[in-house]
C-alpha positions in Angstrom: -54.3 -11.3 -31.5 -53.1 -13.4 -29.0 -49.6 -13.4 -29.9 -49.8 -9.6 -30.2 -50.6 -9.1 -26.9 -48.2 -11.5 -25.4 -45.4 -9.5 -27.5 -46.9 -6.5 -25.9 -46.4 -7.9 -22.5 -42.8 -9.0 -22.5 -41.5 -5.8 -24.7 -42.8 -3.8 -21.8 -41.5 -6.1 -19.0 -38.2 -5.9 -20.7 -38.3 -2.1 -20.9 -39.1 -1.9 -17.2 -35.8 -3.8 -16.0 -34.0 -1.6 -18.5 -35.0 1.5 -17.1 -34.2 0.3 -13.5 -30.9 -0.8 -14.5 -30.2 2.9 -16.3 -31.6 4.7 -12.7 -28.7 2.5 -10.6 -26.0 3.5 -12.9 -27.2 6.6 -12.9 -27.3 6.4 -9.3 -23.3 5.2 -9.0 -22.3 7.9 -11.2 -23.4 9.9 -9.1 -22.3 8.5 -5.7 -18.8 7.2 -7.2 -16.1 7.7 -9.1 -16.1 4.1 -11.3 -12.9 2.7 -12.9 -13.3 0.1 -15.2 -16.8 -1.4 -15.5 -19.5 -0.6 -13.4 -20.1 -3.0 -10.7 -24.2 -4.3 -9.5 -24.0 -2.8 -6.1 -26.6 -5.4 -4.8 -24.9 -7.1 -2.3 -21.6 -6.0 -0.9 -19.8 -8.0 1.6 -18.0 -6.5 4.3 -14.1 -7.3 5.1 -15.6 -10.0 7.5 -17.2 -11.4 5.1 -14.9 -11.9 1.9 -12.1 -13.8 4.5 -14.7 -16.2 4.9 -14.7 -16.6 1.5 -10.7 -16.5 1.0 -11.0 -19.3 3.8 -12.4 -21.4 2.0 -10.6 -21.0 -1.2 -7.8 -23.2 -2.3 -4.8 -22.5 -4.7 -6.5 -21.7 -8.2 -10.2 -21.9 -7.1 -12.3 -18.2 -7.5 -15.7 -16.8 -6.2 -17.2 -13.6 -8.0 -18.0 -10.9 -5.3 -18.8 -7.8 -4.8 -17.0 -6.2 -1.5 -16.1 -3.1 0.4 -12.6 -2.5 1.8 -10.2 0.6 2.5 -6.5 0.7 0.5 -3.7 0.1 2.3 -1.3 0.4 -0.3 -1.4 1.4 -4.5 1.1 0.9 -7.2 3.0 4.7 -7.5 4.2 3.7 -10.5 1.1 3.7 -12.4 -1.6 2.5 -10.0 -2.0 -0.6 -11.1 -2.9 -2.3 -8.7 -3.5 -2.0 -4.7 -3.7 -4.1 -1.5 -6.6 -3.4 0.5 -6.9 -3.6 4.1 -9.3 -7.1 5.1 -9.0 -6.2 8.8 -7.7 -8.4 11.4 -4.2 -8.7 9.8 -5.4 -9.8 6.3 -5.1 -8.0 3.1 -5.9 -8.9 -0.4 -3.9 -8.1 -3.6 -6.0 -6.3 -6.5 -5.1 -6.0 -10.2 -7.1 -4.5 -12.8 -8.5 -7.2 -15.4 -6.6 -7.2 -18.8 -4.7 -4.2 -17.1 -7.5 -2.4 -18.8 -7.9 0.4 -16.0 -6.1 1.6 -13.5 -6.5 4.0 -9.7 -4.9 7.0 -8.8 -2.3 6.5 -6.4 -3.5 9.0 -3.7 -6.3 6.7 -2.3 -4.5 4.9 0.6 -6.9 5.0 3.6 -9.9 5.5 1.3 -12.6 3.3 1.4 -13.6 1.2 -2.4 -16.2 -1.2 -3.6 -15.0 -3.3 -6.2 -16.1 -6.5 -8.5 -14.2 -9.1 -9.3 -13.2 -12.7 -9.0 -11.6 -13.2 -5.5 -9.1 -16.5 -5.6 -5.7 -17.6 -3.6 -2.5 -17.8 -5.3 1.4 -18.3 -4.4 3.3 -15.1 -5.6 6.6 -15.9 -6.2 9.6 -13.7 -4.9 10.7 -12.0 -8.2 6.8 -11.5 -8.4 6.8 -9.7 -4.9 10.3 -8.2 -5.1 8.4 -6.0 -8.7 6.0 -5.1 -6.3 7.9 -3.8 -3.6 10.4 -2.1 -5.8 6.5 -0.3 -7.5 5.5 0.3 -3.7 8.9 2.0 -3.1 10.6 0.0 -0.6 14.0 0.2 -0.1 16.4 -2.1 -1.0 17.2 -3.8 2.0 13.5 -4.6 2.1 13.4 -6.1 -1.5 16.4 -8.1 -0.4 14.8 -9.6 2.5 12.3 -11.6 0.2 13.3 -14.9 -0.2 10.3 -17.2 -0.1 7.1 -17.6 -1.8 4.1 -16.0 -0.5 0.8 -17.7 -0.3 -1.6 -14.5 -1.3 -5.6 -13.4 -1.0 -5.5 -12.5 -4.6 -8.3 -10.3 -6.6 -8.9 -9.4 -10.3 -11.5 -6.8 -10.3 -13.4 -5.6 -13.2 -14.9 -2.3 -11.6 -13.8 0.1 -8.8 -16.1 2.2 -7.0 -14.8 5.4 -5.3 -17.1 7.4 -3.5 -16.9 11.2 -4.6 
């Protein structure tokens, strides 16, 4: 009898969370446009706040966050992948995990919340001459590339758009 009711108990406490989880999907399919995997929406940091945490990232180390930024730039070959605009002169580069989704490439100036691991890399120049030529720079700009580029990198799992 015991055991019964303790099976009881934890079948409905586990039911509970479930449903709360179903109502804030629900909740960011309504609100959003998501690409890839939905995202907890919990905590979001602001641009502020994720350079503090590319601050104190070195080469190869990564943080999973959740933030809020607007696009500065997307991929117009595919959209696969964007820089968004950190404020204050920064700027992170986004790609989509296991190229498994990409964004439309009319969201420049929109704002997006997006998921991810958050890490600092060196792109190398062939690596940043692809994505000038994808950005459509001409080829005096391409040319002028000649050094590696220490990079705010991010690989998100989930994009949020709001609708």
């Amino acid at each position: 009898m015991k055991n019964y009711i303790l099976y009881l108990f934890v079948f409905s406490i586990m039911v509970s969370c479930g449903n709360e989880t179903e109502k804030k999907n629900k909740q960011i399919a309504a609100n959003y446009e998501v690409y890839g995997d939905t995202i907890a929406i919990n905590t979001i940091l602001s641009p502020e706040e994720i350079q503090d945490k590319y601050k104190n990232l070195a080469v190869k180390d990564t943080v999973d966050v959740v933030f809020k930024a607007t696009v500065k730039d997307v991929c117009q070959a595919k959209g696969c992948w964007m820089k968004l605009d950190l404020e204050n002169g920064e700027e992170t580069m986004v790609k989509f995990k296991d190229y498994s989704f990409f964004v439309p490439k009319d969201i420049t100036g929109k704002q997006v919340v997006l998921g991810g691991k958050a890490f600092v890399s060196l792109m190398d120049v062939d690596e940043q001459k692809h994505y000038a030529e994808d950005a459509g720079k001409t080829p005096e700009e391409i040319n002028a590339i000649t050094q590696p580029l220490k990079t705010n990198s991010f690989e998100a799992t989930g994009v949020l758009l709001p609708k």
